[in-house]
C-alpha beads as a LAMMPS data file, in Angstrom:
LAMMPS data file: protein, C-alpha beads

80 atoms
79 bonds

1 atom types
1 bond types

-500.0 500.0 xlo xhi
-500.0 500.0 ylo yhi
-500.0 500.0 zlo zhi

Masses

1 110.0

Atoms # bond

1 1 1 0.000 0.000 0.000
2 1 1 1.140 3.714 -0.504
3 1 1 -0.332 6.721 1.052
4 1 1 0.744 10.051 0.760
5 1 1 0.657 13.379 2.762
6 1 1 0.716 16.862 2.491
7 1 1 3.007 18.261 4.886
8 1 1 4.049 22.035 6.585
9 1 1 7.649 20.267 6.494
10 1 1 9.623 22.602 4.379
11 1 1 13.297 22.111 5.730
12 1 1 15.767 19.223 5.005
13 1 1 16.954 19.358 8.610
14 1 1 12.821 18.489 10.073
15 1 1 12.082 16.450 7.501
16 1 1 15.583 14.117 7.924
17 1 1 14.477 14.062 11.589
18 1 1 10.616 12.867 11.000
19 1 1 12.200 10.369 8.820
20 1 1 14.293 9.114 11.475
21 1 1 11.196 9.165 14.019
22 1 1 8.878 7.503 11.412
23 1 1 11.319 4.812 10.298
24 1 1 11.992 3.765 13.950
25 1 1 8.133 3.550 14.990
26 1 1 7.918 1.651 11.252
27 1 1 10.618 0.173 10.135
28 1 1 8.818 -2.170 7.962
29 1 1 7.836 0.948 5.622
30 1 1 9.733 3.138 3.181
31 1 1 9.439 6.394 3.747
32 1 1 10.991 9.310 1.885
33 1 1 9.865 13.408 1.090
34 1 1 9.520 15.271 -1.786
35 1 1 10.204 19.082 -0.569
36 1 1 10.706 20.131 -3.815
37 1 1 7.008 19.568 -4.780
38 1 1 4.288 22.572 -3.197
39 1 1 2.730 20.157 -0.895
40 1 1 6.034 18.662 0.715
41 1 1 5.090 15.367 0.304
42 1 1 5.474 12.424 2.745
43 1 1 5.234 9.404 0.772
44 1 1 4.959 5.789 3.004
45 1 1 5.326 2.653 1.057
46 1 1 4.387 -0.571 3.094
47 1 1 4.911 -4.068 1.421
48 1 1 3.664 -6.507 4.033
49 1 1 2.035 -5.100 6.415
50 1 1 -0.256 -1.875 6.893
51 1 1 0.742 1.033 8.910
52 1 1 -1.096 2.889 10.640
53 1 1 -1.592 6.332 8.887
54 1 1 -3.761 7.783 11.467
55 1 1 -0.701 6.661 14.447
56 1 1 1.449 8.468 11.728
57 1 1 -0.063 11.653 11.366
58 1 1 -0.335 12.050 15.364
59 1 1 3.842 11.191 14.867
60 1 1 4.033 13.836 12.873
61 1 1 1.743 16.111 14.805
62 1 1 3.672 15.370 18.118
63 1 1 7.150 16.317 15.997
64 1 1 5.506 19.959 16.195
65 1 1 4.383 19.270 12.411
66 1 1 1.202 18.638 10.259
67 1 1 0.123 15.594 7.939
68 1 1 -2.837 15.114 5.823
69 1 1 -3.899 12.529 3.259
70 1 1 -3.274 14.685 -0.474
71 1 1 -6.740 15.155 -1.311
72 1 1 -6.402 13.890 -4.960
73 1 1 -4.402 10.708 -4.023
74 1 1 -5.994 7.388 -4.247
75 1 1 -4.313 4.602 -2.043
76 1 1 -2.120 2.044 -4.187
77 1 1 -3.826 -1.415 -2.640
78 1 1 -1.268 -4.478 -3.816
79 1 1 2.138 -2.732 -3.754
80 1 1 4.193 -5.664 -4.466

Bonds

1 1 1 2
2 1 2 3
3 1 3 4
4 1 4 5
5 1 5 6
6 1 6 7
7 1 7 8
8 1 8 9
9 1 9 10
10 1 10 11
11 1 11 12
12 1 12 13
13 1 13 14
14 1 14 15
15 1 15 16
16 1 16 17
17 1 17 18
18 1 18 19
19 1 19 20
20 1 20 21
21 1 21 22
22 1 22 23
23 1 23 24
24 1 24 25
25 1 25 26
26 1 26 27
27 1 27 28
28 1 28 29
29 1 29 30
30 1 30 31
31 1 31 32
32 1 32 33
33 1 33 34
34 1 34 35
35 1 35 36
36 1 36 37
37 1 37 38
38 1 38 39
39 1 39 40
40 1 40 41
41 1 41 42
42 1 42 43
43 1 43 44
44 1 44 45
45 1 45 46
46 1 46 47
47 1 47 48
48 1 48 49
49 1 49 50
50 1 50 51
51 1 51 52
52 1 52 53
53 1 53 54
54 1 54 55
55 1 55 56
56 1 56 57
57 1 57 58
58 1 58 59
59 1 59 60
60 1 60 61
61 1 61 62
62 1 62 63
63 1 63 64
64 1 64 65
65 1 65 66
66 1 66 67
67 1 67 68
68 1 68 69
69 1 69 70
70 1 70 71
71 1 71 72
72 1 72 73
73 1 73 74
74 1 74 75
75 1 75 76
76 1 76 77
77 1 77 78
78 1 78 79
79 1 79 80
């Protein structure tokens, strides 16, 4: 499955450390940013098991930061 988020995460430096958070709390997901695109996308990849998006976004919310679901996105079901 892959989900992705709009972020307020604009700087390498926060977004390097949410990576680090989120990787540790899933390590079973990949998990990168886009900062370059307008909505500083969060994208989580997760091959074998689901995460939990909505314990993610409260991650990211507790990192002083916000996360929403991108609006136009449809989640990939199947991600082999």
């Amino acid at each position: 499955m892959v989900e992705v988020f709009k972020t307020d995460i604009d700087r390498k430096e926060d977004a390097e450390r949410v990576f680090r958070l989120l990787s540790y709390i899933f390590p079973l997901a990949t998990i990168n940013f886009d900062l370059e695109d307008v909505d500083n996308i969060l994208r989580v990849e997760c091959k074998n098991r689901s995460v939990d998006f909505d314990k993610l976004m409260r991650v990211v919310e507790e990192a002083g930061f916000k996360a929403e679901v991108l609006e136009d996105h449809q989640p990939v079901v199947g991600f082999l």
